[in-house]
N, C-alpha and C positions, 0 to 999 in steps of 0.2 A: 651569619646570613639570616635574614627575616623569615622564617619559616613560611610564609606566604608568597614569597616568590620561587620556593622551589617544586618543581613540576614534575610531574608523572609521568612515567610512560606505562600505559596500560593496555596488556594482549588480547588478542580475539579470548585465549580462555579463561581470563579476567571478564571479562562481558560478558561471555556464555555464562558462566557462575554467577553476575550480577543481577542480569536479565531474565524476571521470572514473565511468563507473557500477562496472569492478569493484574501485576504490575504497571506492567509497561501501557496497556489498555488503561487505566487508571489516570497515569501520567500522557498517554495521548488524547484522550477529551479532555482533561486539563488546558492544554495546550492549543487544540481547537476551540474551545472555547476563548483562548487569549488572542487568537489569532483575528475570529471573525466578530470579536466585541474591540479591535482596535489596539489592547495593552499589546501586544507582539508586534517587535518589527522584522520584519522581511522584506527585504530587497529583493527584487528579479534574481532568481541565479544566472550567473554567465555559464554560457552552454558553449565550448569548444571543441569543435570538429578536428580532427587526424586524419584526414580520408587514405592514406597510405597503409596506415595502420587500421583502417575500418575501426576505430575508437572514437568517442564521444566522451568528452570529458566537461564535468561540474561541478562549479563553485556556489557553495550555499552558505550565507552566512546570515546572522539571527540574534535577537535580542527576546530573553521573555524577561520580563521585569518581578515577576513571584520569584524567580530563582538569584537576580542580581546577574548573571552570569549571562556573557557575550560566545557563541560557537560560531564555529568555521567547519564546514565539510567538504574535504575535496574526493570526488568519485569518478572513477574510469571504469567503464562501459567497454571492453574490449569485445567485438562481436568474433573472433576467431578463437578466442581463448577457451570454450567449451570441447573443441577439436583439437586443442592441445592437451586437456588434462584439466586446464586449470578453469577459475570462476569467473563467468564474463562481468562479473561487477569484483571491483574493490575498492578499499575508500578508509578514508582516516579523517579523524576530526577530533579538532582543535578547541580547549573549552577555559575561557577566561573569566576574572573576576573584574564585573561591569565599572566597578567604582573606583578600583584601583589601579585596575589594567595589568594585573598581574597574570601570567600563563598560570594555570593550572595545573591540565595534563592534554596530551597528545594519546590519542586512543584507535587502534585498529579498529574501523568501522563498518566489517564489510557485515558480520552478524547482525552488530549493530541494524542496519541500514534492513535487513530482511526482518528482524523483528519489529523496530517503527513500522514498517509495514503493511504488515500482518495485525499489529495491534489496531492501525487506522482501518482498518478492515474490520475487526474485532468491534470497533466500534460504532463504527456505521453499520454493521450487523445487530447489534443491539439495542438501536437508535431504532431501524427502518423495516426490518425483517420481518413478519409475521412471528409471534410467540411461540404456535405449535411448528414452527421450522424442525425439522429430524433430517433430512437427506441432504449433503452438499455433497456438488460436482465441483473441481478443483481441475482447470485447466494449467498445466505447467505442473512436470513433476521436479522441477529444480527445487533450491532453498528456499526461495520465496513462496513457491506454490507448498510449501512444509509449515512454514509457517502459515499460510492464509487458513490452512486446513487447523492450525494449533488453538488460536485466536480465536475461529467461529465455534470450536467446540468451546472453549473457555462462556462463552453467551449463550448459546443454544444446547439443548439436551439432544446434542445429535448424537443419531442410533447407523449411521451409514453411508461414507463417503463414498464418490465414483471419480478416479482420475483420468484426464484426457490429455495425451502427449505424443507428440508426431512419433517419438522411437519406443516401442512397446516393450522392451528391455527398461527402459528409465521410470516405467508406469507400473511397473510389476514389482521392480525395486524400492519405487515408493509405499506400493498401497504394502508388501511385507514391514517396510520401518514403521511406517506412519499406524499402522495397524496395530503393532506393537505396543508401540511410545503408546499410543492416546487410548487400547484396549478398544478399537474400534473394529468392526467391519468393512476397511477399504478394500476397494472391487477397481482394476483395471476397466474403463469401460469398452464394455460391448460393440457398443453400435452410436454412433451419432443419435438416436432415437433412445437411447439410455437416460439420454439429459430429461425426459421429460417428466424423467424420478424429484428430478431439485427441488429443492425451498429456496436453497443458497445457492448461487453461483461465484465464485472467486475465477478471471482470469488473471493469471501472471506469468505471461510468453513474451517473447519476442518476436511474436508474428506480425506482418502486416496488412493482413487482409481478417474478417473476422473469422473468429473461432470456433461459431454454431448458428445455426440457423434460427431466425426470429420465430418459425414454423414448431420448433421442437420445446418451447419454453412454456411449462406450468402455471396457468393464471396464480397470481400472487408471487411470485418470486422471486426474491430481491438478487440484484448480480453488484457486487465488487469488481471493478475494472482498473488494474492497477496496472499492466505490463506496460502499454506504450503513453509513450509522453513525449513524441514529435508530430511534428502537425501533421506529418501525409499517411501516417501508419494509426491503425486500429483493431481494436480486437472483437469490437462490438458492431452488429448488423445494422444499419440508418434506422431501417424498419423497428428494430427495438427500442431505440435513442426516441425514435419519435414518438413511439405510444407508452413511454413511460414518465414515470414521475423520475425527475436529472437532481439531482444534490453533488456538491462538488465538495475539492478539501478545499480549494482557495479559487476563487472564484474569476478572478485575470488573471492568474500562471493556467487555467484550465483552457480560458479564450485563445491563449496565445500559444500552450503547447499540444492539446490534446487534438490528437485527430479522431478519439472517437467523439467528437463535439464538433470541432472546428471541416468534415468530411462534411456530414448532415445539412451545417449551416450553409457550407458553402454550395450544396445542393438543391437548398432552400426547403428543407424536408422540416427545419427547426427555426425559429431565431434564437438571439439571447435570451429574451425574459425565459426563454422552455427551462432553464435551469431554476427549478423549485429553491432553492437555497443552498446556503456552503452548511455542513456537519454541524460547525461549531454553531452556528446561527439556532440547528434543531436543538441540540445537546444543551444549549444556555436556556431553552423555553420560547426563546422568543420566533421561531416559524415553526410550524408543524410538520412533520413525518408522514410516513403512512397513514393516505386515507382511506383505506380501505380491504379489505382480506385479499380481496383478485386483484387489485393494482400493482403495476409492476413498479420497482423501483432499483434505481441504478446510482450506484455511488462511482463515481469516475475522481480516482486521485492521479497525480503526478509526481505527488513528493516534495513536501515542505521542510524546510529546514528548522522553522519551530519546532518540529515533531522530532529532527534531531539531535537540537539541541537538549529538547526533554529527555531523554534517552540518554546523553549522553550524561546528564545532571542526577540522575536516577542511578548511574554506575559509578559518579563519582562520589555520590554520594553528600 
């Protein structure tokens, strides 16, 4: 048999051992930069609804041409599953060789999927954030909000995390690991009025209305807004959305799924042009970042499949 057509099956703790986070940052500006210079293809992912099963399920598939190598990700969103135990994301993805068409491997990608992540976070934190950044607030104490928290340290010399999460059991569980793992000071937070410690902000919930007030927010702050990616749900105030500077990961999957964009617009608080640029656009040199220390700024992703195909090309090596 041609040694090239035989494929892999690779587990979650294959990928956890694979995936170092400022690797994975590394390989995700890569990748936004192929994305918003045109070499990356992506298609719309199909978004398919279960409404019986309250799940949402997605197909992403992606071409980056530096790696040669074709991915497939499919991801189930179960919203009941955190009430049973288990992880209301999980996902496998599929990573082929572009010129031959030969499978590669088939890889558990639910880590996978929360490090991309965190690492796009990582990134647009390194991009857009003020330099002296030291305090991030980290709304969502799930995997994804573990990661967002892994990532901005990896950029920033932060001295001080504060979590915020509706079950104050999951907030106090995080800030003891995560305090741990990263040799940090994470603090449960106080008081909705605690937020006004930030530099960095990361949300990653499931919520759909926002998750702090435009009232409580530190001039110069940069927030990461990565939890929702349907058009009627948001994590971010309008009031914010409008007096900041908007960078997006991909700039028509944001029009079409983001409601903390697509809320604003259709309120007429924004239009299109308010989105300063996509990531990859800063990251290449070619539009600018942060202009200025008090300027706010707001990175809104949704989840690119170029990001995991990188990831996925990173673990296989």
């Amino acid at each position: 048999m041609d040694p090239r057509t035989r494929m892999r099956y690779i587990t979650d703790e294959e990928v956890r051992r694979a995936l170092t986070m400022p690797e994975a940052i590394r390989a995700v500006k890569e990748a936004f930069v192929q994305l918003s210079t045109g070499q990356a293809r992506v298609p719309a992912r199909t978004s398919l609804e279960i409404p019986e099963f309250r799940t949402t399920a997605l197909v992403m598939p992606a071409y980056l041409p530096r790696t040669k190598r074709l991915g497939l990700k499919l991801i189930s969103l179960c919203e009941d599953n955190p009430s049973k135990g288990l992880p209301l994301a999980q996902a496998v993805a599929i990573l082929m060789d572009a010129e031959l068409g030969s499978p590669l491997a088939v890889m558990d990608a639910s880590y996978l999927t929360a490090v991309r992540t965190g690492a796009a976070s990582g990134a647009a934190t390194d991009a857009l954030a003020r330099r002296d950044a030291r305090v991030v607030a980290i709304f969502g104490a799930g995997i994804q909000g573990r990661t967002q928290l892994e990532a901005v340290a990896v950029v920033r010399s932060i001295r001080k995390a504060l979590v915020f999460d509706v079950d104050p059991r999951a907030a106090a569980a995080y800030a003891k690991e995560m305090g741990r793992k990263l040799a940090l000071d994470v603090e449960p937070a106080s008081s909705p009025e605690t937020l006004r410690e930030a530099d960095i902000i990361c949300t990653a919930t499931t919520s759909a209305v926002p998750v702090f007030s435009d009232a409580n927010l530190k001039p110069g702050v940069h927030i990461n807004a990565v939890g929702s990616y349907k058009p009627h749900v948001r994590e971010i105030p309008g009031e914010t959305v409008r007096r900041a500077s908007v960078f997006v990961d991909q700039r028509q999957a944001c029009l079409e799924e983001a409601g903390d964009l697509i809320i604003p617009l259709r309120e007429k608080l924004i239009d299109e042009g308010h989105i300063r640029a996509e990531i990859g656009e800063v990251l290449a040199g070619l539009k600018p970042g942060r202009g200025s220390d008090d300027e706010v700024t707001v990175f809104k992703a949704v989840g690119n499949a170029a990001l995991d195909l990188a990831m996925a090309s990173l673990v296989f090596g």
